[in-house]
N, CA, C and O atoms as a DFTB+ gen file, in Angstrom:
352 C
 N C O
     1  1     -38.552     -10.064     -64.664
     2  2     -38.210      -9.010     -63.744
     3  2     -37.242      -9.511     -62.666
     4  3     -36.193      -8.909     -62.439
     5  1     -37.629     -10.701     -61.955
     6  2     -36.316     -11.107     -61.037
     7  2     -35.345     -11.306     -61.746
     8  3     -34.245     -10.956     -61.315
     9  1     -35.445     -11.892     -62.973
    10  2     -33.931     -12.056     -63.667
    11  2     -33.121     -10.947     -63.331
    12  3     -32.176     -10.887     -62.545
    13  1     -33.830      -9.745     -64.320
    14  2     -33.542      -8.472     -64.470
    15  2     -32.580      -8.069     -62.972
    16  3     -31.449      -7.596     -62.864
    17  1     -33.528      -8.465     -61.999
    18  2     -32.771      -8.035     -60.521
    19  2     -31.690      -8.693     -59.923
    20  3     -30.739      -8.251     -59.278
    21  1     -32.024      -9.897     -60.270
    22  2     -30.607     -11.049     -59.777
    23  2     -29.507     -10.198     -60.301
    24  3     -28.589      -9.742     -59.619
    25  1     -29.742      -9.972     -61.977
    26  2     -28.296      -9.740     -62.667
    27  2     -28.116      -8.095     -62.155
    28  3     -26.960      -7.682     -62.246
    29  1     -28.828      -7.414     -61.789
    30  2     -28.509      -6.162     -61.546
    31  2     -27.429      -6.063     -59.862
    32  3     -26.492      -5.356     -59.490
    33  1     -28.284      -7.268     -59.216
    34  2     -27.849      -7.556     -57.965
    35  2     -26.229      -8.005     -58.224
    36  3     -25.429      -7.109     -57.953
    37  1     -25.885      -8.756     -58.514
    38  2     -24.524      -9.587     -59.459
    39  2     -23.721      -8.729     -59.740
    40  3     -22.601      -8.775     -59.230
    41  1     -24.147      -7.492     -60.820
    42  2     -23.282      -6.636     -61.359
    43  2     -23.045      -5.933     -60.158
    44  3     -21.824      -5.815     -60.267
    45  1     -23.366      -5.302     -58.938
    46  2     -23.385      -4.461     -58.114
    47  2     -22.368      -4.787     -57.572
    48  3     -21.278      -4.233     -57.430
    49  1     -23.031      -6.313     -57.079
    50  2     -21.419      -7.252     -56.384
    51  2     -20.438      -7.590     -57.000
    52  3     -19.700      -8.381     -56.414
    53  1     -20.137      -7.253     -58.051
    54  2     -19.003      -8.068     -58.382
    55  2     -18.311      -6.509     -59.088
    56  3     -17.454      -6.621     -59.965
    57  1     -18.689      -5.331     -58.702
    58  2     -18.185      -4.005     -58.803
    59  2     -17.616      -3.841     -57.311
    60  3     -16.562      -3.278     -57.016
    61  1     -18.414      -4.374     -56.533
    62  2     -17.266      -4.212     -54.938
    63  2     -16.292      -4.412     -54.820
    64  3     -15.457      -3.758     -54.196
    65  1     -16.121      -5.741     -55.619
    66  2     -14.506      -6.538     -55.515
    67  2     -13.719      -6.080     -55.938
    68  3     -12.578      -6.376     -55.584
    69  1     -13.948      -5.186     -56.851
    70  2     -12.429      -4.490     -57.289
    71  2     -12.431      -3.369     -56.804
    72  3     -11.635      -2.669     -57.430
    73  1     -13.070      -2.657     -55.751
    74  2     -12.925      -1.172     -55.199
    75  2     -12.223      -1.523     -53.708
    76  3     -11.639      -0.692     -53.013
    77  1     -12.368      -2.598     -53.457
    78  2     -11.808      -3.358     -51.977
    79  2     -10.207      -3.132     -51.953
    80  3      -9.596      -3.617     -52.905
    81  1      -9.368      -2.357     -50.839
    82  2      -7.986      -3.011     -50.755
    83  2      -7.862      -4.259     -50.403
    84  3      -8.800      -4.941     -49.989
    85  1      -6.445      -4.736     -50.571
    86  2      -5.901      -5.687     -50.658
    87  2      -5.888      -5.632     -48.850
    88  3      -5.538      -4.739     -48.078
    89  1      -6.289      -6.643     -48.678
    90  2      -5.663      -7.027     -47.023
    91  2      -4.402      -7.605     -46.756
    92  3      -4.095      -8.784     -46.931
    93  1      -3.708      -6.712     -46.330
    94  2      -2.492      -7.210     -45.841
    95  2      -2.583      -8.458     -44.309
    96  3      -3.275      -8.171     -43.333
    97  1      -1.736      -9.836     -44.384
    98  2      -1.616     -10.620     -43.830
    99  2      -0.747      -9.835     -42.368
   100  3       0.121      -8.999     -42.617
   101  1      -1.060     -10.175     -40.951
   102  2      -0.854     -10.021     -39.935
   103  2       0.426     -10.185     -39.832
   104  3       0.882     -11.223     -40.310
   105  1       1.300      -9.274     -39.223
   106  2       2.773      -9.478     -38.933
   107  2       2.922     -10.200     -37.411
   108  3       2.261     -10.119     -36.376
   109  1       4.004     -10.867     -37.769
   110  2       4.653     -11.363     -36.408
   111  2       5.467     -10.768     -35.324
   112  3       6.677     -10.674     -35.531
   113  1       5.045     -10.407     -34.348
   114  2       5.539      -9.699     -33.161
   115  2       5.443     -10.383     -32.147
   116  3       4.546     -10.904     -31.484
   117  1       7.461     -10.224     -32.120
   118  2       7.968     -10.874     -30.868
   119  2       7.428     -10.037     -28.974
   120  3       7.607      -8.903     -28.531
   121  1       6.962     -10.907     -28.544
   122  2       7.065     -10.027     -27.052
   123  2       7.535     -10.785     -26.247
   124  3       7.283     -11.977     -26.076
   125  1       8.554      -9.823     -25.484
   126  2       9.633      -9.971     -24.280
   127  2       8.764     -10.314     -23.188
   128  3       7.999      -9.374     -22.976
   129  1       8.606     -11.117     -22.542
   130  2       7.976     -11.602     -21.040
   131  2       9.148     -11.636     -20.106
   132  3      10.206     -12.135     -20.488
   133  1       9.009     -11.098     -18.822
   134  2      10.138     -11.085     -17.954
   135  2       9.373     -12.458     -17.002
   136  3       8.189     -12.607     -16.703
   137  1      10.345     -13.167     -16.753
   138  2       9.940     -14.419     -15.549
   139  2      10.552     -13.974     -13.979
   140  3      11.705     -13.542     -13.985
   141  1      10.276     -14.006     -13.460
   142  2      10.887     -13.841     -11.764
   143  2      11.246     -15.230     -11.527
   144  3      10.578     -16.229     -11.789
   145  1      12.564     -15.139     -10.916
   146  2      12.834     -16.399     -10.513
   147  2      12.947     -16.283      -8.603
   148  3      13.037     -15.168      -8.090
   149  1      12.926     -17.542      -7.741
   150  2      13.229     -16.649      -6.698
   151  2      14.338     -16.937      -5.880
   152  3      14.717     -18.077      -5.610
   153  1      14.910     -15.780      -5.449
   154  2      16.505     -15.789      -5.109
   155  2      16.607     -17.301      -4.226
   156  3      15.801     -18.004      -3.617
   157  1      18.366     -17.368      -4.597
   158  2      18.890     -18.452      -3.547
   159  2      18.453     -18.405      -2.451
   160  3      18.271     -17.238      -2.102
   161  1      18.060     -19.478      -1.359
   162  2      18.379     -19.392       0.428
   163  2      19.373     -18.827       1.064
   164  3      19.290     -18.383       2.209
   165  1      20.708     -18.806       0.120
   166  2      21.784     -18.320       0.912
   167  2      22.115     -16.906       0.802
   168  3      22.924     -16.291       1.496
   169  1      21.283     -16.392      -0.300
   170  2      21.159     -14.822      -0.143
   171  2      20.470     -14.098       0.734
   172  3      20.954     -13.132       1.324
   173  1      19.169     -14.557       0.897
   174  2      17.987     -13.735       1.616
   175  2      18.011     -14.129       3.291
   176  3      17.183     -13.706       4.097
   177  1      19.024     -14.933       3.579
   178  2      18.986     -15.536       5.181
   179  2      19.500     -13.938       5.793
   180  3      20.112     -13.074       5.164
   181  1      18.992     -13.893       7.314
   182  2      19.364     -12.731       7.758
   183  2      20.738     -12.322       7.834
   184  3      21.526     -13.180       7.435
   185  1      21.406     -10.886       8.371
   186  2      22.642     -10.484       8.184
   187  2      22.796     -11.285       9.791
   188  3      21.889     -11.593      10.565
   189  1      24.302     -11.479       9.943
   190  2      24.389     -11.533      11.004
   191  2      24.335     -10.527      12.455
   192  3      24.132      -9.337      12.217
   193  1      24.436     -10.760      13.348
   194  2      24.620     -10.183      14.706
   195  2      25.433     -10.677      15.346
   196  3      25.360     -11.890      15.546
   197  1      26.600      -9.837      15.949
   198  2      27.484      -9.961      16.979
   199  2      26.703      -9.953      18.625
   200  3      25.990      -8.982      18.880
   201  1      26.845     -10.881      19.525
   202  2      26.568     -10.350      20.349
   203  2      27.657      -9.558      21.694
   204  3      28.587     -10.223      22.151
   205  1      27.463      -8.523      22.060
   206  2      28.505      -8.263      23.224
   207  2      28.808      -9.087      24.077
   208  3      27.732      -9.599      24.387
   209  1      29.748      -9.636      24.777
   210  2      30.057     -10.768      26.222
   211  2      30.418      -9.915      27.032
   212  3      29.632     -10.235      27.924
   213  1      31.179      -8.775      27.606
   214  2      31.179      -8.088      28.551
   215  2      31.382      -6.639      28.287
   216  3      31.230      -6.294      27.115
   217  1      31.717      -5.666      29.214
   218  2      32.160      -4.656      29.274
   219  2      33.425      -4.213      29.304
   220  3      33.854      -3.471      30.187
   221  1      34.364      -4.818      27.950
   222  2      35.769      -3.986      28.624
   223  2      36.190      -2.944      26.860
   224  3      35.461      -2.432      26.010
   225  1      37.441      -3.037      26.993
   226  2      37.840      -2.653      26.055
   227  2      38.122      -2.980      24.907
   228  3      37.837      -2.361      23.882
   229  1      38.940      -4.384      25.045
   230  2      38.964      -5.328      24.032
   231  2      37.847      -5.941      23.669
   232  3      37.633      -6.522      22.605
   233  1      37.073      -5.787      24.656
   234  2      35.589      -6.908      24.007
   235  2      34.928      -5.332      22.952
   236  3      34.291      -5.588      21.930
   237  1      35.152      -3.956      23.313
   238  2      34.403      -3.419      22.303
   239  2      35.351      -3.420      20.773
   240  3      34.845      -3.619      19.669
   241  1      36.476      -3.212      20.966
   242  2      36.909      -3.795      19.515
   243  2      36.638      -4.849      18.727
   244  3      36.330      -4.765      17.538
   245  1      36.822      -6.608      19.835
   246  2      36.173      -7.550      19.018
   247  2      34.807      -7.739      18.588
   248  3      34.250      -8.634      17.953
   249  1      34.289      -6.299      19.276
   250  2      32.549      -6.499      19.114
   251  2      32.563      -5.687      17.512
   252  3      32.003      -6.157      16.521
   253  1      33.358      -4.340      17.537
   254  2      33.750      -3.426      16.406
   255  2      34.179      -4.240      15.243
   256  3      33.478      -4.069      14.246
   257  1      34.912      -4.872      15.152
   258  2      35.535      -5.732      14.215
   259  2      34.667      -6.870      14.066
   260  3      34.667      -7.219      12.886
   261  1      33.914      -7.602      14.798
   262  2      32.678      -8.360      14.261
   263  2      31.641      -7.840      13.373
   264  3      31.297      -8.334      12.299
   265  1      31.316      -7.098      13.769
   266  2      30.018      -5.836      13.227
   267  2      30.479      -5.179      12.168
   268  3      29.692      -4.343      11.724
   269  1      31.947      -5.328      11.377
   270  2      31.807      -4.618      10.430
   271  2      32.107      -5.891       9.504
   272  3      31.955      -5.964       8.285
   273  1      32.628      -6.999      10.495
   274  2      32.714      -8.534       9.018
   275  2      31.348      -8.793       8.937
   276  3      30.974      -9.551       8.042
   277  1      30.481      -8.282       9.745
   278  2      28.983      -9.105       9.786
   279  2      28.083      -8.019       8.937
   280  3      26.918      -8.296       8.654
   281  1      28.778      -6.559       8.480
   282  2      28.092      -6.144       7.731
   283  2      28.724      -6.239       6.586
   284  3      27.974      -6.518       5.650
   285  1      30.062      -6.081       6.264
   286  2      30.515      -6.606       4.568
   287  2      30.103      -7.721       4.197
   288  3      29.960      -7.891       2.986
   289  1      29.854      -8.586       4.935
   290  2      29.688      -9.922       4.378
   291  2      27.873      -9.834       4.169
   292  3      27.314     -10.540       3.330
   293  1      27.270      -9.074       4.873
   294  2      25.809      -8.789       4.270
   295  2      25.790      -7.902       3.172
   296  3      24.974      -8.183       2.294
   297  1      26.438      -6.974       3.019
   298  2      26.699      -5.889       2.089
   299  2      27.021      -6.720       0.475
   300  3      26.393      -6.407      -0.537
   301  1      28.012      -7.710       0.494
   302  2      28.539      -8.609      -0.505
   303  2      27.135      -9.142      -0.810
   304  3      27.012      -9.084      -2.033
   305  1      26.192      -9.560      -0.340
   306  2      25.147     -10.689      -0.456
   307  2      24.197      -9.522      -1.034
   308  3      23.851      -9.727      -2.198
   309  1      23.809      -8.582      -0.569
   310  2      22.786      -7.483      -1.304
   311  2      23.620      -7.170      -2.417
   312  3      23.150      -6.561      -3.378
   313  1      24.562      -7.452      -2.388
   314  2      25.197      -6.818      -3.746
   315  2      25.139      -7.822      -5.284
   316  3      24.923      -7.443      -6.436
   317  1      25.363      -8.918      -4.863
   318  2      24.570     -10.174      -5.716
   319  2      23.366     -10.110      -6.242
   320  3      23.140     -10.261      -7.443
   321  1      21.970      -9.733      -4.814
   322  2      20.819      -9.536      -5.537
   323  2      20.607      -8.385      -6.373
   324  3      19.955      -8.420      -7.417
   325  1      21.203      -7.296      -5.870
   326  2      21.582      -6.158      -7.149
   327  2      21.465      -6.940      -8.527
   328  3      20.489      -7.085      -9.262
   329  1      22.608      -7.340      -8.627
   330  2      22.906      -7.623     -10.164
   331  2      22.383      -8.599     -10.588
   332  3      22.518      -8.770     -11.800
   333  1      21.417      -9.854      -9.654
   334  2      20.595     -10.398      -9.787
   335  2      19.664      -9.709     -10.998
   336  3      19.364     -10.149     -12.108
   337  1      19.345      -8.512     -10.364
   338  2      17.719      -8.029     -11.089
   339  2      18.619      -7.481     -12.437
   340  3      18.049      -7.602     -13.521
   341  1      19.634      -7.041     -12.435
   342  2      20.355      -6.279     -13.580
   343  2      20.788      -7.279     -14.696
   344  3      21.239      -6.791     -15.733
   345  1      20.731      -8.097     -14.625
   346  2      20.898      -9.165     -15.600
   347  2      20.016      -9.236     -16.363
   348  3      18.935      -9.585     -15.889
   349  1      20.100      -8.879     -18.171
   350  2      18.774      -9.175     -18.439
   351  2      18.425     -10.875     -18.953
   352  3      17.271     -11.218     -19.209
């Protein structure tokens, strides 16, 4: 009688194996990691400031004409870290 059952057991299992799909092997997938790097010193230092020396006329032009080299030249530097991040 155990015979009987072993082999009944046997035949059962070895009817699984061929009703089973085939397992397909795991594909390889690339993933993109972004790294932060962190900006130069000479980008992130503050913009400059003009300071006023007196009250006349010419001092508000050379103050006018400071204040706008002291903002292009900050303007140029944010404009770097722009394209900093745009780079892939």
């Amino acid at each position: 009688m155990r015979c009987l059952a072993l082999t009944l057991l046997l035949l059962v299992l070895a009817a699984c194996r061929g009703t089973c799909p085939d397992i397909k092997p795991p594909e390889i997938v690339e993933v993109v990691v972004e790294r932060y790097v962190p900006l130069p010193a000479d980008l992130t230092r503050p913009c400059g400031d003009t300071a006023k020396r007196n009250n006349t006329v010419s001092e508000a032009v050379r103050l006018a004409n400071a204040r706008k080299a002291d903002r292009d030249e900050c303007n140029a530097r944010m404009t770097q870290i722009r394209e900093l991040g745009e780079s892939p």
